[in-house]
C-alpha positions as a Markdown table, in Angstrom:
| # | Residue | x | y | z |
|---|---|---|---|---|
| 1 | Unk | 39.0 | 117.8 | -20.4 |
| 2 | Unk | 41.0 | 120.0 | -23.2 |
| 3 | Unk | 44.3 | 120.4 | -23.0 |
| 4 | Unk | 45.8 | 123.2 | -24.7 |
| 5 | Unk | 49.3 | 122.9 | -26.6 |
| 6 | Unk | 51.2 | 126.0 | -28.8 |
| 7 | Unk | 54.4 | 124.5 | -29.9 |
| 8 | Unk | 54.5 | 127.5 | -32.4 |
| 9 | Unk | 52.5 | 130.3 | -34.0 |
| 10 | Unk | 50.8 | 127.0 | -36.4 |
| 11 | Unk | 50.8 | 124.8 | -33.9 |
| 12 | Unk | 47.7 | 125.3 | -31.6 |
| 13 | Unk | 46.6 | 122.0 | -30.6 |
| 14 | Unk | 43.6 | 122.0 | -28.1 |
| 15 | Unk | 43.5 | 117.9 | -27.3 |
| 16 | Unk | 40.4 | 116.8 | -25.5 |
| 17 | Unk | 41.6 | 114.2 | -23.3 |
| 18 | Unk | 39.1 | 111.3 | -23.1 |
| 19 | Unk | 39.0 | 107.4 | -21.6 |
| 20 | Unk | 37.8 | 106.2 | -24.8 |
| 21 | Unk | 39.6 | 108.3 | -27.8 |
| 22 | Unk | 42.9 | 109.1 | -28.0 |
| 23 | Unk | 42.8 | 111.9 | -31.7 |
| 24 | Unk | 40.1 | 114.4 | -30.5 |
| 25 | Unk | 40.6 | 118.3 | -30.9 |
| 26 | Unk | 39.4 | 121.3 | -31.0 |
| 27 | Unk | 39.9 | 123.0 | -33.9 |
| 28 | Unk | 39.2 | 126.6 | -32.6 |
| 29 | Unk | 41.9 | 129.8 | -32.6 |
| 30 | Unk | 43.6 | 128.9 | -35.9 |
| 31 | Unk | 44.6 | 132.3 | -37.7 |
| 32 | Unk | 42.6 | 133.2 | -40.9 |
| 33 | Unk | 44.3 | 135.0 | -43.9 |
| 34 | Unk | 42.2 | 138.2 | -42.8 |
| 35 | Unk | 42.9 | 138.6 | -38.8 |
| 36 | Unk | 40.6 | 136.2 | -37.7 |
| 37 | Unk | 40.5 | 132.8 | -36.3 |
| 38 | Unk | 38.2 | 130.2 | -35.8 |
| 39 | Unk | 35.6 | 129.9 | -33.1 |
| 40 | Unk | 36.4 | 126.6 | -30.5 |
| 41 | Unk | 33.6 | 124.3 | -30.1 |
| 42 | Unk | 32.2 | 124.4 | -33.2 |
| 43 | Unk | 34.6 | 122.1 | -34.9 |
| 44 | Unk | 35.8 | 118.7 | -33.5 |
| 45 | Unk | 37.8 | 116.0 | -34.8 |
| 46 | Unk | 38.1 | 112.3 | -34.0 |
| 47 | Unk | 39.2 | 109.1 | -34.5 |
| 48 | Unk | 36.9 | 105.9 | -33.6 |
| 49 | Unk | 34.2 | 107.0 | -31.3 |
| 50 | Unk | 32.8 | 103.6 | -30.5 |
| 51 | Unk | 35.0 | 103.5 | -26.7 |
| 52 | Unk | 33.6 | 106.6 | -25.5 |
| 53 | Unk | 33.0 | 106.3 | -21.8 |
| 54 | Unk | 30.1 | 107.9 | -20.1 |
| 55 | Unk | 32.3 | 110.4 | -18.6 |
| 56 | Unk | 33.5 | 111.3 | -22.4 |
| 57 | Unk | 29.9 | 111.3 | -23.7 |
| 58 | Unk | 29.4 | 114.4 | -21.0 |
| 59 | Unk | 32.4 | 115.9 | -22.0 |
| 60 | Unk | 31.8 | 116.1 | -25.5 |
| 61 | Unk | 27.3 | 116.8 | -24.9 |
| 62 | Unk | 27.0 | 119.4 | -22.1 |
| 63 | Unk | 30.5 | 120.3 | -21.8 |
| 64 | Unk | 31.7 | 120.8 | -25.5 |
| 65 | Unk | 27.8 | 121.3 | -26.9 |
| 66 | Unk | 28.3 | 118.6 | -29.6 |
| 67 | Unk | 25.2 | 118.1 | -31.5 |
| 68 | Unk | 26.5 | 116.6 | -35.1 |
| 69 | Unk | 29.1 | 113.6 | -36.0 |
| 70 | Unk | 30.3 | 113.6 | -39.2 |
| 71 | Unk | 31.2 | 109.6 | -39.8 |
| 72 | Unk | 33.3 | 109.0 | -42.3 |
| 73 | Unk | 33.3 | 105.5 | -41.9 |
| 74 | Unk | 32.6 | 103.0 | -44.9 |
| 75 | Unk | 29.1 | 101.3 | -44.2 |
| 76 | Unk | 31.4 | 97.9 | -43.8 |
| 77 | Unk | 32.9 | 99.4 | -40.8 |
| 78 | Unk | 30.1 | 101.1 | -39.0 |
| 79 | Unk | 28.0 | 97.6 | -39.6 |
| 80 | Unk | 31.0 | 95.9 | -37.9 |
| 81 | Unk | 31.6 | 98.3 | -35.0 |
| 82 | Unk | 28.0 | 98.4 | -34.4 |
| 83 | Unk | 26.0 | 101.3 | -32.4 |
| 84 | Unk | 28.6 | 103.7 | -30.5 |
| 85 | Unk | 27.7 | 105.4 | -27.6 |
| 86 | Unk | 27.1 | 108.8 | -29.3 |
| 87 | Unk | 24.4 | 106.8 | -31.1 |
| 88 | Unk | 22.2 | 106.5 | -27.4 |
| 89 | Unk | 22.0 | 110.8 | -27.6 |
| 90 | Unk | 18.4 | 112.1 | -28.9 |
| 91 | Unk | 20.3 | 115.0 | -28.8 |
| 92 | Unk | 23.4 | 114.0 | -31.1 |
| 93 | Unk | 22.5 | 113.5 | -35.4 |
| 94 | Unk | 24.9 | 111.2 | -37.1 |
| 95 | Unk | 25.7 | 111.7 | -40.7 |
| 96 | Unk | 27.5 | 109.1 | -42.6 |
| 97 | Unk | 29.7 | 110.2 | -45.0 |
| 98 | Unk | 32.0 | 107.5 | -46.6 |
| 99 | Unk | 34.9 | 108.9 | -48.9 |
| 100 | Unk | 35.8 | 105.0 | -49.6 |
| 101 | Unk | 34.9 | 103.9 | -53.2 |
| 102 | Unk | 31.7 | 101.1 | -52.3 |
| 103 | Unk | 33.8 | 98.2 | -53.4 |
| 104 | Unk | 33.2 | 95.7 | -50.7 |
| 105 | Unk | 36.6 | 97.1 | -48.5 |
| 106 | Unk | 35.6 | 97.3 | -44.9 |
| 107 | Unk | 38.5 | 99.9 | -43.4 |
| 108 | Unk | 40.5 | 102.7 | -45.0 |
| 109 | Unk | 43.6 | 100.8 | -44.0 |
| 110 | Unk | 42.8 | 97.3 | -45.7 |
| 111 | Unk | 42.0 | 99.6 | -48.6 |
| 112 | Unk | 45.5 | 101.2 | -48.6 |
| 113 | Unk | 47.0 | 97.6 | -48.6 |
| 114 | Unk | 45.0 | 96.7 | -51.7 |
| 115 | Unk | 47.5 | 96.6 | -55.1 |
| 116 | Unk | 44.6 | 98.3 | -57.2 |
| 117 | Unk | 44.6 | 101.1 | -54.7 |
| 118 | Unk | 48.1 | 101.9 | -54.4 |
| 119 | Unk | 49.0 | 101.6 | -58.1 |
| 120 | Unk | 46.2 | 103.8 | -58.5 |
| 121 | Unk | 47.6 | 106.4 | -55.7 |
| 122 | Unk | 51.0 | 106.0 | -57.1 |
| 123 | Unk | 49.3 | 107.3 | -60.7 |
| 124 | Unk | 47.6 | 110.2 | -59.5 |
| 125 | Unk | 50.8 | 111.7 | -57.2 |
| 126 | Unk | 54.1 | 109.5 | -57.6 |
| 127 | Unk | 56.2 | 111.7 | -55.2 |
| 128 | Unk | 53.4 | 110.9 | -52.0 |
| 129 | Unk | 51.2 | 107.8 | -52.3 |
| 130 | Unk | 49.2 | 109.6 | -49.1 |
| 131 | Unk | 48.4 | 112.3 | -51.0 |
| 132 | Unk | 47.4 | 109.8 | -54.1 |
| 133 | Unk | 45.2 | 108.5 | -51.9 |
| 134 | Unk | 43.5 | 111.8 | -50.8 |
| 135 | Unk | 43.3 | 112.6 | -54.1 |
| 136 | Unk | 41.0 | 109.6 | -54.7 |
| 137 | Unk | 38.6 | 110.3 | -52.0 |
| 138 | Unk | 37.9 | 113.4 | -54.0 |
| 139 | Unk | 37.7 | 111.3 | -57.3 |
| 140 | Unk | 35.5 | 108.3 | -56.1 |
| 141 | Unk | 33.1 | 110.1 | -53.7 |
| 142 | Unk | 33.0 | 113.8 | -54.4 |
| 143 | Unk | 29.1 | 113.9 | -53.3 |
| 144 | Unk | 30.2 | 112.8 | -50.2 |
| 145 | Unk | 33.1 | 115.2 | -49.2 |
| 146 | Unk | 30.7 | 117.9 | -50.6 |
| 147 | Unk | 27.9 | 116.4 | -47.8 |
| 148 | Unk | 30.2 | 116.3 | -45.3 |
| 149 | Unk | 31.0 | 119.9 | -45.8 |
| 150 | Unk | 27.4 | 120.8 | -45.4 |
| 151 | Unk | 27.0 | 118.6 | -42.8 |
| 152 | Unk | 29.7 | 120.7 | -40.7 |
| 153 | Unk | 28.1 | 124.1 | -42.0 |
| 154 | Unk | 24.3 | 123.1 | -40.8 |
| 155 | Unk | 25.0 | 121.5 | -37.6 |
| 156 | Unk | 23.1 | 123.4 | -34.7 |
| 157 | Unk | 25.9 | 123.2 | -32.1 |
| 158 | Unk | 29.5 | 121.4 | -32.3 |
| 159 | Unk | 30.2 | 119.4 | -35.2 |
| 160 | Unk | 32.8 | 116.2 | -34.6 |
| 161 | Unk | 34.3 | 115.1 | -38.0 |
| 162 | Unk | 35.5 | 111.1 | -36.9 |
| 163 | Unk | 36.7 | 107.9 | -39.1 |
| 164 | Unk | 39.0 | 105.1 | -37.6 |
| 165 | Unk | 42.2 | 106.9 | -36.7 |
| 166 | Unk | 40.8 | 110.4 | -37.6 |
| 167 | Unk | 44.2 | 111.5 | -39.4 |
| 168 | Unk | 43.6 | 110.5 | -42.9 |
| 169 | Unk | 39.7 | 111.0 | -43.7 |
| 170 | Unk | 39.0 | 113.1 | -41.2 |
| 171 | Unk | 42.2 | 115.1 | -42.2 |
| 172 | Unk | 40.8 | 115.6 | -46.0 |
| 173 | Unk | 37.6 | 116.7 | -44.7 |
| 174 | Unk | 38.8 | 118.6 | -41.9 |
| 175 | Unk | 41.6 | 120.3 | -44.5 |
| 176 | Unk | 39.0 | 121.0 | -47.2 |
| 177 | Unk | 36.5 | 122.8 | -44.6 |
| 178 | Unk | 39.2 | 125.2 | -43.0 |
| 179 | Unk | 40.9 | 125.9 | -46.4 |
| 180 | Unk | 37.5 | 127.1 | -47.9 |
| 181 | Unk | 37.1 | 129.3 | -44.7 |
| 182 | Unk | 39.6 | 131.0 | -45.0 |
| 183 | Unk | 42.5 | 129.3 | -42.4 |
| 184 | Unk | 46.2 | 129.7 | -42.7 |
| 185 | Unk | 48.0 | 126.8 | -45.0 |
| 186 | Unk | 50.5 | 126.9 | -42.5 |
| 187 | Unk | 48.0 | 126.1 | -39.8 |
| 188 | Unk | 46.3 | 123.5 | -41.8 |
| 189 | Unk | 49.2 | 121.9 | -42.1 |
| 190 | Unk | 50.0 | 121.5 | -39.2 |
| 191 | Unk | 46.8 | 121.0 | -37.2 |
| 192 | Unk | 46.8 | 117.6 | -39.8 |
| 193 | Unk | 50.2 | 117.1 | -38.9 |
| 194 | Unk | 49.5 | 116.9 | -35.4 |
| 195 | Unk | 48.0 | 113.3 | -34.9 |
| 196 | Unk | 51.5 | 111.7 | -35.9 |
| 197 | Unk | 52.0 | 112.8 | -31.8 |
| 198 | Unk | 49.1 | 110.1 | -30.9 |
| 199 | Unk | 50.5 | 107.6 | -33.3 |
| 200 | Unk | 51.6 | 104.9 | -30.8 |
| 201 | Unk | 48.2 | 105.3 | -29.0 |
| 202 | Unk | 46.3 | 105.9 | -32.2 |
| 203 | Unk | 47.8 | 102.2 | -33.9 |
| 204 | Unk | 47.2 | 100.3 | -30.3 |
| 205 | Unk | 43.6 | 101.3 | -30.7 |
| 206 | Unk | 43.2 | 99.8 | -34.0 |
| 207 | Unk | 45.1 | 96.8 | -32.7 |
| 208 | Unk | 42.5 | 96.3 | -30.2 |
| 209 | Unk | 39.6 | 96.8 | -32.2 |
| 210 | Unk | 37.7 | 93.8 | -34.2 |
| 211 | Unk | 37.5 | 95.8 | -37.1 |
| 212 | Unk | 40.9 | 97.0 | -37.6 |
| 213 | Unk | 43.2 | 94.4 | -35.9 |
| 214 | Unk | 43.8 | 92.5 | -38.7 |
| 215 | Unk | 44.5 | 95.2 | -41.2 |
| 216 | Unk | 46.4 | 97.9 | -39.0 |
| 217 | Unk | 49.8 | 96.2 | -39.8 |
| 218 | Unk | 49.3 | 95.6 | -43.2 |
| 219 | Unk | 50.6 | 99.0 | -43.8 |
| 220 | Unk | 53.7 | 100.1 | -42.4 |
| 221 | Unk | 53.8 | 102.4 | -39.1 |
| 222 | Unk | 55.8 | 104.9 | -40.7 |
| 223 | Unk | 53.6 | 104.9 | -44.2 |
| 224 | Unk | 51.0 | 105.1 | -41.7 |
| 225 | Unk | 51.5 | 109.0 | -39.7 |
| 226 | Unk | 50.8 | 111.9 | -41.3 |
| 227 | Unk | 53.7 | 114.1 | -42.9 |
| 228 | Unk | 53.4 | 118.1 | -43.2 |
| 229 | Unk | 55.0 | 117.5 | -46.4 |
| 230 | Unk | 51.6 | 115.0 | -47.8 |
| 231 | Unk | 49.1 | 118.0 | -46.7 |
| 232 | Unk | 51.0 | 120.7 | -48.2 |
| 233 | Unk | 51.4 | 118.5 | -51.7 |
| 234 | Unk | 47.7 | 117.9 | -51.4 |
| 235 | Unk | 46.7 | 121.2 | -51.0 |
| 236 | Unk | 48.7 | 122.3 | -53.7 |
| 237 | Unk | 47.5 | 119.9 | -56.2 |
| 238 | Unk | 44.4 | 121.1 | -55.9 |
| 239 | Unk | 45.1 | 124.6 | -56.8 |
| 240 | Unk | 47.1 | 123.2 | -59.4 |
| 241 | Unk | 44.3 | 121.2 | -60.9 |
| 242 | Unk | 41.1 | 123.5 | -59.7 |
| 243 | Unk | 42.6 | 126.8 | -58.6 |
| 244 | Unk | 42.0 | 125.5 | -55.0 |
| 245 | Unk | 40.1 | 123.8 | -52.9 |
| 246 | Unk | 37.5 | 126.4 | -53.5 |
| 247 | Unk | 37.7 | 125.8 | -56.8 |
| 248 | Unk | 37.5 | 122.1 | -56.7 |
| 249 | Unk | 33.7 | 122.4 | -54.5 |
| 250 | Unk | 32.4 | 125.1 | -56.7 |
| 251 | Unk | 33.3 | 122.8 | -59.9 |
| 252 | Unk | 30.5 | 120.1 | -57.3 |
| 253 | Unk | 27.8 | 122.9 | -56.7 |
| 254 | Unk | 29.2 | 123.7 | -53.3 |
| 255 | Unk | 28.7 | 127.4 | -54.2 |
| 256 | Unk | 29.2 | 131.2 | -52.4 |
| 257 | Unk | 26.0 | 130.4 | -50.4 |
| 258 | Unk | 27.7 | 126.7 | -49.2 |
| 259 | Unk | 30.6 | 128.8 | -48.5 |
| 260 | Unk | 28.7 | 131.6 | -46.2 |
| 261 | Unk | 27.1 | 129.0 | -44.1 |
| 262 | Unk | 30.6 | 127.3 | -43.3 |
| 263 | Unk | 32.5 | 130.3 | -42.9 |
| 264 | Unk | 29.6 | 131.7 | -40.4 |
| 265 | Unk | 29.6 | 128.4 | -38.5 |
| 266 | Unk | 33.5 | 128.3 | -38.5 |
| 267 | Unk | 35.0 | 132.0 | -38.0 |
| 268 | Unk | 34.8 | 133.8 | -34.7 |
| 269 | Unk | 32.5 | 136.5 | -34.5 |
């Protein structure tokens, strides 16, 4: 079931409410710069997806129309969590998409806790080490955000962007793809903004999950939720550094066409 939340003219949240996933949304009527706004159920986003009950899997098939999963999940992780439910679907196509740099780290949060990875983050945005790291999902897999991208723009029906908490990968991705069409920064923002409201349920998730338990509190909580203030440096380092985040695709061969198909797939007719 979606619930629908506007705390604010940014702030449209439409939560789908599942027994298995507690960071799914709808990313439809966010304003574009021109008048328009996006188109609901073409765009999901998610965190883990291996719970899913069979009531959810209805939800998101026949209900929602979803057709495509974007997984950002390193290989590490999707080997350990095994087949998800999503996976049973003829109907569903899973891509894999891992914005993770294929050194042998199973999750994005055991990652983060690494000393080569923070120093690293630290040295590409001092102010925001969440940003540093976002930063060096574009530096270490920029085929793979690109995919991802194309992934969203090709899918036949509703495309569900997911990785473990689906705030931090998923947020990039998610970010990068409503930037290019054309979304407000403002509502960017704020739709990335809006999973620190399912921290608490997000955290006892990983908790109870073989995958993530033993690397969920090597982080602390509050390093851990996303900030307004990380997206909006983010987005502005990359039209510092590319003139955008247009700029920064076209620079990977993610070109006007690219752009076309995602905007078509994305904006409200």
């Amino acid at each position: 079931m979606a619930r629908y939340a506007a705390a604010s003219e940014y702030e449209r949240v439409t939560w789908i409410e599942l027994d298995g996933a507690v960071n799914v949304r709808d990313l439809g009527a966010l304003a574009t710069d021109d008048g328009r706004v996006t188109a609901s159920r073409r765009l999901l986003r998610g965190d883990n997806l291996q719970d899913l009950s069979p009531s959810d899997v209805r939800t998101l098939v026949t209900d929602i129309g979803l057709t495509t999963v974007v997984d950002l999940r390193s290989p590490g992780e999707v080997a350990s969590d095994g087949p998800g439910p999503l996976t049973r679907v003829g109907s569903v196509r899973h891509s894999y998409h891992s914005v993770l740099p294929e050194r042998g780290t199973a999750t994005d949060v055991a990652a983060d806790a690494l000393a080569i990875r923070r120093n690293g983050a630290m040295s590409r945005y001092p102010d925001d080490i969440r940003c540093g790291y976002y930063l060096g999902y574009l530096e270490d897999r920029p085929d793979q955000v690109v995919a991802a991208l194309r992934s969203i723009a090709h899918a036949p029906g509703a495309a569900l962007v997911n990785c473990a908490a689906g705030k931090d990968r998923t947020g990039v991705v998610v970010a990068m793809a409503l930037t290019v069409v054309g979304v407000r920064r403002e509502a960017v923002i704020a739709d990335y903004a809006a999973s620190a409201e399912r921290m608490e349920a997000i955290l006892a998730r990983l908790r109870s999950s073989r995958t993530y338990a033993s690397d969920v509190d090597s982080v602390p909580a509050a390093e851990q939720a996303p900030r307004p203030q990380t997206m909006a440096a983010f987005l502005g380092q990359l039209d510092v550094r590319h003139g955008g985040a247009q700029g920064w695709l076209a620079e990977r061969g993610f070109g006007p066409s690219d752009v076309s198909s995602l905007r078509a797939k994305l904006i409200a007719a």
